[in-house]
N, C-alpha and C positions, 0 to 999 in steps of 0.2 A: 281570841278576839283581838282585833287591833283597832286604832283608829289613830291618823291624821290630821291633825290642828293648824289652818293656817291663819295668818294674819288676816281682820277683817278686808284690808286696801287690797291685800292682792287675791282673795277669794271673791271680791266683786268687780277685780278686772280692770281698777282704777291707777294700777301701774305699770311699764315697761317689763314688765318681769311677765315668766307664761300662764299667768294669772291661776294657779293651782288652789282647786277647791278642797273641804274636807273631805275626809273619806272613812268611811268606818264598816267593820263589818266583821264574822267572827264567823267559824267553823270548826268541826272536831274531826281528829281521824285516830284508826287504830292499825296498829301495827305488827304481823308476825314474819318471824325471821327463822330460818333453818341453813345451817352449814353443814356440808359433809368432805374431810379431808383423810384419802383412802391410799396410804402409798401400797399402791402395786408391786413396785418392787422395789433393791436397794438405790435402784437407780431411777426410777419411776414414782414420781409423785401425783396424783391426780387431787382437785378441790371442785367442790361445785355450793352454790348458795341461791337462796330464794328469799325476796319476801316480797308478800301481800299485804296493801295499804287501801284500805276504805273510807274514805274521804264522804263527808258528810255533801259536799260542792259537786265532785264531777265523778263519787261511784268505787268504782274497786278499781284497782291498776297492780298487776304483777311483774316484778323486773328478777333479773338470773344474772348470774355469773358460774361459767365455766372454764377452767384452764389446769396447768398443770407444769411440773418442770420434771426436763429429762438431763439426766450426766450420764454421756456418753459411756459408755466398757469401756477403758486403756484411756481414755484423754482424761478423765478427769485429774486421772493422781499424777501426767504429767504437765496438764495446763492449765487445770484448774476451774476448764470449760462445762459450762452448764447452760442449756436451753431450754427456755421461758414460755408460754403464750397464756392468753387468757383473751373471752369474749364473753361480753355485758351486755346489758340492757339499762337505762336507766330513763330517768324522767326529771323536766323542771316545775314545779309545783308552781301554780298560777300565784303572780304576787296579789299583796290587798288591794293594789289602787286596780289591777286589771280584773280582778272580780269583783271590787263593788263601788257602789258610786262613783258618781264624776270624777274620770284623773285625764293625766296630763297632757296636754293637747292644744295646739294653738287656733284661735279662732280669726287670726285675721288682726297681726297687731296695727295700729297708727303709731304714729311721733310719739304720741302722749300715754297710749292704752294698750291692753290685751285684753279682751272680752273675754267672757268665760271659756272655759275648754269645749270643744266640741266632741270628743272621744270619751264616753262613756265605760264605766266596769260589766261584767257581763259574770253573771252570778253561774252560768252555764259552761262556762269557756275549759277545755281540757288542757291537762296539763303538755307539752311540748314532749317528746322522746327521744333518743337514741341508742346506737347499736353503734356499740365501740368493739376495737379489736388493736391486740397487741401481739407483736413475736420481737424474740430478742432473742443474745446471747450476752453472755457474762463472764469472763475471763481474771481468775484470781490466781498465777501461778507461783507456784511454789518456790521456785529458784529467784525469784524476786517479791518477796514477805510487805506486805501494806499495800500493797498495787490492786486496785480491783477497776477494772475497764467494763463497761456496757454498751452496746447498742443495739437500740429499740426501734421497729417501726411500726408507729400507731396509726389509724385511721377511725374517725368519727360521724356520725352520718349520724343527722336532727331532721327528724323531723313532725308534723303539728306547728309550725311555728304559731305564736302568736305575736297578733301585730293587729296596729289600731286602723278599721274603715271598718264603718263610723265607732262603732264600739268593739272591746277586745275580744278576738277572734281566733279560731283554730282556721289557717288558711292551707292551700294549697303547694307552699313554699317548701325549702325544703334546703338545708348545708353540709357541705360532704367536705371534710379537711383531710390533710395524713400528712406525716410528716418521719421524719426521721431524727429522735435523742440519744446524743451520745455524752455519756458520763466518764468522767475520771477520775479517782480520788487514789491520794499516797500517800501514806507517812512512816516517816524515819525516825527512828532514836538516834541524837549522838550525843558526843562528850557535853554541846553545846545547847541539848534542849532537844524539846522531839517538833520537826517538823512537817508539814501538812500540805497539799496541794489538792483543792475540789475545783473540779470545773463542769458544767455542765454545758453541751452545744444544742442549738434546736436547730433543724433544718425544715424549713416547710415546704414541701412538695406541691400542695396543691388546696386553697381555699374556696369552694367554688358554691353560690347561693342560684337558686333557681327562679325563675321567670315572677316566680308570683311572690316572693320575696322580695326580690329587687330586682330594677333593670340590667345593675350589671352580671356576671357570670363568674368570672376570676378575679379574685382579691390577689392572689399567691404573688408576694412584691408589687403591688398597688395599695391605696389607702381608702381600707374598708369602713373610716371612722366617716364619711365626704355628709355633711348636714346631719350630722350625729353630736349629743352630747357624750357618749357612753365612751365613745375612744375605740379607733380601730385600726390601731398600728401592726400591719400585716407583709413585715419584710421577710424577707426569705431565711434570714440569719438572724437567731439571736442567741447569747450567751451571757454564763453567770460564772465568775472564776474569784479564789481567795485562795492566799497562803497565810498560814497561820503558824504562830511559833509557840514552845510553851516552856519554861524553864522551872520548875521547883514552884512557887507564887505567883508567879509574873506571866504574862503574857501578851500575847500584840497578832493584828489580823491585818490586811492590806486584803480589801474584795475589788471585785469593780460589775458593772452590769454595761452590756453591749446590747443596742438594738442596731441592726442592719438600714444602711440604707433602702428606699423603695421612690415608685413614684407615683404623683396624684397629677387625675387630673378633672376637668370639669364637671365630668359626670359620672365619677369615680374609680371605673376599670379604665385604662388609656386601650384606644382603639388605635389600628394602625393608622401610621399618616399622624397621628396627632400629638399638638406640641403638650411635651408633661413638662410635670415640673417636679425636678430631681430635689427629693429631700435625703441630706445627706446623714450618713451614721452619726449616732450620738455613744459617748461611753462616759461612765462616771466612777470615782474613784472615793471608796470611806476606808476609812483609818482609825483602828480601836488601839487601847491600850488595856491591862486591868493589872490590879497587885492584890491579893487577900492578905492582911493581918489577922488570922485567928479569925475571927466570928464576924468579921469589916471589909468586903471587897469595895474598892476604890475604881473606878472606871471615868475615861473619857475617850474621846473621839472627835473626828470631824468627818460630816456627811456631806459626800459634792465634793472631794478635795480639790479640785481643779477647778470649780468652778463653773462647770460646763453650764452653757445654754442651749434650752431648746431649741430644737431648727423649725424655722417658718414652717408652718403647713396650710395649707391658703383655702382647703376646703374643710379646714376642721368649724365644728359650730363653737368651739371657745378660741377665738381674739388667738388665731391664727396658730395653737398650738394645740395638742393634745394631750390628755389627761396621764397619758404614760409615762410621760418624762417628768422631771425632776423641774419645777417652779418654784422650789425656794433658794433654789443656789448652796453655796459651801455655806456650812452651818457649824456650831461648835455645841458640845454637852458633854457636861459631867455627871456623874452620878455615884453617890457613896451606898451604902446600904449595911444594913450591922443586925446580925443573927442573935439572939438572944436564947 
């Protein structure tokens, strides 16, 4: 059971805000689950799983997962090669405001007002789906000890969307992603501490939503966020990298997170011929420090160290930015903590 409490002013629509009503409403479900992991052989691993969830709202719904990993004969014990896949099934469970009572939804603001929502919950509404899929390899060689490399090519396909006209519904829509992650991780011991390098790269191939979704078609390096509050920064490149030291007590981190540049334009995908507008890369840099005494770790940091600012995006629905980047700037925090 849930329920939603909002301020009398803005559940009758008497301020600038999207005049969001209460909401309440409550369901039960039950859940069984079965895994089976069967290695085939020394070099063959197979897994598969199931479960069944019976939702008091929208019924029975069964999702799977199938995959398994292979090491090659003669490559493994010289490269340390191993190949991956797996394919799913899975579901997004209808949230409370879209299956019950009034939620969120604009009726038509003035200057002064937003009338009540006009998008209703919908006690009926199914849950959303997808059929995902992965392969990869994995490479941890022996002649160089901490190094472990991967790359993965994933692809995701939703569909059921839900989306509000007039009230929440299972439409016609439908979003198909893939993309390619490639991971890195290392570390050394030496005289002077052991140290660490993780990096993770996303490359996205391909974002694409259909007709009854939305107008446009390709997000893949365009901004999929265009009169959204939710945020849809959809550059083609993004990555997460940290080296990290450790010496006996002490230690200290240096990350950073990359988003790619992309472009937006009016009506969200740019069509040819048309003037975008180039929003460029952002990258941010945090800085930890820590020391334990005995039963006492000590830590600080600064998050944002450069301070970077968000880049203009001119169709985002919040004051010209998006929810993915970093809106408080370089920040500072300590924090002590003591084990007893």
């Amino acid at each position: 059971f849930g329920n939603l409490t909002t301020d009398p002013i803005s559940a009758a629509g008497l301020d600038t805000d999207t005049g969001l009503p209460p909401a309440r409403g409550g369901f039960h479900t039950n859940v069984g689950y079965a895994e089976l992991d069967v290695p085939v052989l020394s070099e063959l691993d197979l897994r598969g799983a199931v479960r069944v969830v019976n939702d008091s709202g929208y019924g029975t719904i069964a999702v799977w997962s199938v995959g398994g990993r292979l090491l090659p004969p003669g490559w493994q014990d010289a490269t340390g090669l191993s190949i991956h896949g797996n394919l799913s099934s899975n579901y997004r469970q209808p949230a409370l405001l879209e299956r019950f009572d009034a939620a969120l939804g604009f009726g038509g603001c003035d200057n002064l007002r937003c009338p009540a929502p006009v998008v209703t919950g919908n006690a009926a509404v199914q849950p959303e789906k997808s059929l995902n899929g992965t392969v990869g390899v994995s490479v941890e060689p022996p002649a160089l000890r901490g190094l472990l490399a991967s790359l993965d090519y994933w692809n995701i396909a939703v569909t059921q969307i839900i989306f509000p006209s007039p009230s929440y519904a299972n439409g016609g829509g439908a979003i198909n992603t893939s993309g390619l992650d490639l991971g890195l991780r290392y570390g050394q011991e030496t005289p002077a501490g052991r140290f660490g390098l993780r990096s993770t790269f996303t490359y996205l191939l391909r974002y694409d939503t259909s007709a009854a979704f939305s107008d446009a078609t390709s997000f893949a390096g365009n901004y999929l966020g265009a009169g959204s509050a939710i945020g849809g920064v959809t550059p083609r490149l993004k990555f997460d990298a940290a080296i990290d030291w450790k010496l006996a007590d002490l230690a200290a981190a240096l990350s950073s997170r990359f988003i790619g540049g992309f472009d937006e334009c009016s009506e969200g995908v740019c069509s040819p011929g048309e003037q975008a507008h180039h929003v460029p890369a952002y990258v941010t840099f945090d800085l930890t420090a820590a020391y334990k005494i005995g039963g006492t770790s000590l830590a600080a940091g600064v998050h944002n160290l450069a301070n970077a600012v968000p880049p203009k995006i001119y169709e985002s629905f919040l004051t010209f930015a998006d929810p993915a980047y970093d809106f408080i700037g370089r920040a500072f925090y300590a924090r002590a903590t003591q084990r007893f």
